[in-house]
N, C-alpha and C positions, 0 to 999 in steps of 0.2 A: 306111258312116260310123259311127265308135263312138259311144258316149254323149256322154265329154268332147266332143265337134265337134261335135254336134248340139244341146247344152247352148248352147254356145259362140254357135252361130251363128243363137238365138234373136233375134228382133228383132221390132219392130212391123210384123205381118203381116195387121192387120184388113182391108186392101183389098186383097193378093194373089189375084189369082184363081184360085188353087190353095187356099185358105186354111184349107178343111176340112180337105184331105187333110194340109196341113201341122201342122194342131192335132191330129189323128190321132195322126200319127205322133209329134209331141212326150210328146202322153198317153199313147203305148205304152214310151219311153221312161223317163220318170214312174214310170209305174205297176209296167215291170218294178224298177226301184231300189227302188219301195216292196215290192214281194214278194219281195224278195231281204235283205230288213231293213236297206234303209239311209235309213234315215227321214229323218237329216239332209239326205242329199242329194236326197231325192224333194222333201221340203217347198222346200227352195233352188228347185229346179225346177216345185214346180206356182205357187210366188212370181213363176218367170220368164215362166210360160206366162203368168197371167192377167196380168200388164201386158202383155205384148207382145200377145194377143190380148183388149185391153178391150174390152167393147160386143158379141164375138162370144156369139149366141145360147146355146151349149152348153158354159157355163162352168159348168153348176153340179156335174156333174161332177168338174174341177178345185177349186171350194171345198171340195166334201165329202169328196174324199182327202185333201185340205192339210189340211181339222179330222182326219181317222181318223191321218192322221202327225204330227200336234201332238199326239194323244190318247198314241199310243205313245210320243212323247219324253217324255211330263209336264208339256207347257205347256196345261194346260186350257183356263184363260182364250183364250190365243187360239184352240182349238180352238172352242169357245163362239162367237166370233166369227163364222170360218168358214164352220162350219155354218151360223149364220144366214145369212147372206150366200146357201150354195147351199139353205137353203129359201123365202126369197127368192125366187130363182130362177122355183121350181116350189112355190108352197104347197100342191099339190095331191095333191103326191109325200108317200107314206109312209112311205117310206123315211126322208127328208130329215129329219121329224119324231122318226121313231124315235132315227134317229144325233143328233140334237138333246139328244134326252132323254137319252141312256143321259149321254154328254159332261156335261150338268148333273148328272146322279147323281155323278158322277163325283167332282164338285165339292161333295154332297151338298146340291144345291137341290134338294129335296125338291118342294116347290109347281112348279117351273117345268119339272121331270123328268113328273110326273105330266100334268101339261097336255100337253107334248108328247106324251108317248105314250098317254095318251088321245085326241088327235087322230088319231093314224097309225091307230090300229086304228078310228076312225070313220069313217075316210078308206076303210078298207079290212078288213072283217070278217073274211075270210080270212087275213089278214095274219099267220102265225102267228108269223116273230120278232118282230112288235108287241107280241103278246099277252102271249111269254116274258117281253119286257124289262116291260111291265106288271107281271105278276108279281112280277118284283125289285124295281121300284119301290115295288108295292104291301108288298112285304112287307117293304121298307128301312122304310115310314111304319109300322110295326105293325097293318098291316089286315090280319089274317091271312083275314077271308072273300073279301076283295076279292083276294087274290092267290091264294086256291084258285081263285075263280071264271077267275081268266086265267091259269092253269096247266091248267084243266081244260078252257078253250077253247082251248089250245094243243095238247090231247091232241088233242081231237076235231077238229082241222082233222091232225094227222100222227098217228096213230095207232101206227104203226111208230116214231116218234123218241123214243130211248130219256131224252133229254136235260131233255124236258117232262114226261116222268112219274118221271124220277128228281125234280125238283122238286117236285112234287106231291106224292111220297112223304113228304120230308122236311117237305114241312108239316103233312100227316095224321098223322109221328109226333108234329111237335109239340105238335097239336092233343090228342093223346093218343088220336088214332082210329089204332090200333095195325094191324088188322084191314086198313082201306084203304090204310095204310099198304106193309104187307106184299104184299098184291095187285099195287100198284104195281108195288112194288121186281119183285116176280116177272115180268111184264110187259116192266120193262127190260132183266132178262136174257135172258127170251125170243126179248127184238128184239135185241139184243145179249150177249153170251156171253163179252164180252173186257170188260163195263165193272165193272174192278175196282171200285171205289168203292159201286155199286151190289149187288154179290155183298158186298163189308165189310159196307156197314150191314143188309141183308138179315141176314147172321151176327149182327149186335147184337143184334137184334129177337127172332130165336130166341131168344139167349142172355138177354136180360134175360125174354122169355116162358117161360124153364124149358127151352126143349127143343133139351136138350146136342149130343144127336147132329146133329140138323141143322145148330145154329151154328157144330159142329166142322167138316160138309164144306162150307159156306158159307165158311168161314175157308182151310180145304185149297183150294178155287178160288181164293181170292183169292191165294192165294200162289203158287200156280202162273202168274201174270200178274205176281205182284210177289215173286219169291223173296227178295230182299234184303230184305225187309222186314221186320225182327227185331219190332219192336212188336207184330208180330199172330202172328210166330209164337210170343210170351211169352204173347199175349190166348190162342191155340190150346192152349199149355199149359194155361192155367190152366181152359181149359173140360174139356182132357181127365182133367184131377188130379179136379176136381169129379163126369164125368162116372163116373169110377172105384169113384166111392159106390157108385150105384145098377147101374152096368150095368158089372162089372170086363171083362169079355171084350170088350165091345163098344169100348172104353177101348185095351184093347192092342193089338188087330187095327189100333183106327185108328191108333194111335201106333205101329205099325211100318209101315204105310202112309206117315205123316210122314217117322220117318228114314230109310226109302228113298226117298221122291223127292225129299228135302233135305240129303243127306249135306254140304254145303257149310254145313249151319248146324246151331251148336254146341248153339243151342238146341233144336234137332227131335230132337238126339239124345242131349242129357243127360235131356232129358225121357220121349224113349223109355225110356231104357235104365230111369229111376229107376220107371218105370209098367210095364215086363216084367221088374223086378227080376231084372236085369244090373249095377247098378251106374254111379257116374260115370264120363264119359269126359276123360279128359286135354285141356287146349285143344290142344296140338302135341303131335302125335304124335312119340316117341322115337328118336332115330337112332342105331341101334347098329353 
């Protein structure tokens, strides 16, 4: 049976004596259209599911996918509803709280964001996307000790996950603890080795700290994951023009390092050429 017929052939099933299996299999239906990105018709369908199954125990489920696909269309408010509705449910669930809260940030209720996710991670101390979403929270309200502190219990319940200590990063730079900052960042590429963003700001931090060489091959990774990215390979200019003051050799080896594994961009190799004093290169090459 395809989706449309099973869609179709929803009906009030609360006293069927199959009626799990039939909620089941409705919610697997559901749930693949919501992972498939078609939110409209998942929400249509988890509308269909809970009328037809009112009063059935394990609805909460179905409320809290209908608010996560009201969240992706951009209907908050009713997302907001929802959710209430599957913590409801289960007040006991942390989850249900979490997805509560993020949905009110969403909407920038700050006070009722906060409460909820204060709740979920009291609910559950290990809870560490509790703790993350915390953190945004806290640091959406300008508590920036308050969002260290739940980025840094976010560390320590996942250790390995590059996502809670790249946050943590950026609030330590903010903070102006440059130092823990940096640690951080090293940490997340540790654990991870592809997360551009994390290797960028890493390069800033060199660079705004003086120390060229490093910001330069923080900058040469980053573009090895993001080669199109001319923004950084102009920032990578400008670190190796600077670096050229003090340390010329060091300056041109990297910058022929650049327009060799960036031959596709104009900028890797107008800059080489003008830092191994070779000269401009032509944007199109001539066709004789």
């Amino acid at each position: 049976m395809n989706r449309h017929d099973r869609r179709r052939q929803i009906s009030s099933l609360s006293k069927a004596p199959d009626v799990d299996a039939r909620l089941a299999g409705d919610m697997r239906v559901a749930t693949g259209l919501h992972k498939d990105g078609r939110l409209k018709e998942a929400a249509d369908l988890y509308r269909k599911i809970l009328k037809a199954y009112e009063g059935h125990p394990e609805l909460r489920v179905a409320w809290s996918n209908l608010g996560a696909a009201y969240q992706g269309l951009g209907k908050l408010d009713e997302a907001v509803q929802a959710l209430k509705k599957a913590r409801a449910l289960k007040p006991d669930a942390p989850a249900a709280h979490q997805n509560l809260g993020m949905a009110h940030l969403q909407l920038n209720q700050l006070p009722e964001a906060l409460a909820c996710l204060e709740t979920a991670v009291d609910l559950a101390p290990a809870f560490m996307d509790g703790w993350m979403s915390l953190g945004i929270a806290r640091d959406r309200a300008d508590d920036l000790a308050g969002a260290l502190e739940a980025f840094e219990r976010a560390c320590d319940l996942a250790p390995e996950a590059p996502q809670p200590r790249f946050n943590l990063a950026l609030l330590h730079r903010r903070a102006g603890r440059v130092d823990e900052a940096r640690a951080a960042l090293a940490r997340c590429v540790e654990s991870e080795p592809r997360f551009a963003e994390a290797l960028y700001t890493l390069g800033s931090i060199e660079e705004q700290s003086g120390d060229l060489r490093a910001a330069a091959e923080r900058y040469l990774e980053t573009l090895r994951l993001l080669p199109q990215a001319e923004p950084i390979h102009a920032q990578l200019g400008g670190v190796l023009h600077a670096l050229a003051r003090t340390d010329a050799e060091t300056a041109k080896t990297m910058a022929q390092r650049w327009a060799e594994e960036f031959p596709a961009s104009l900028t890797a190799r107008n800059n080489a050429a003008i830092l191994l004093g070779t000269g401009l290169i032509s944007a199109t090459p001539s066709v004789v």
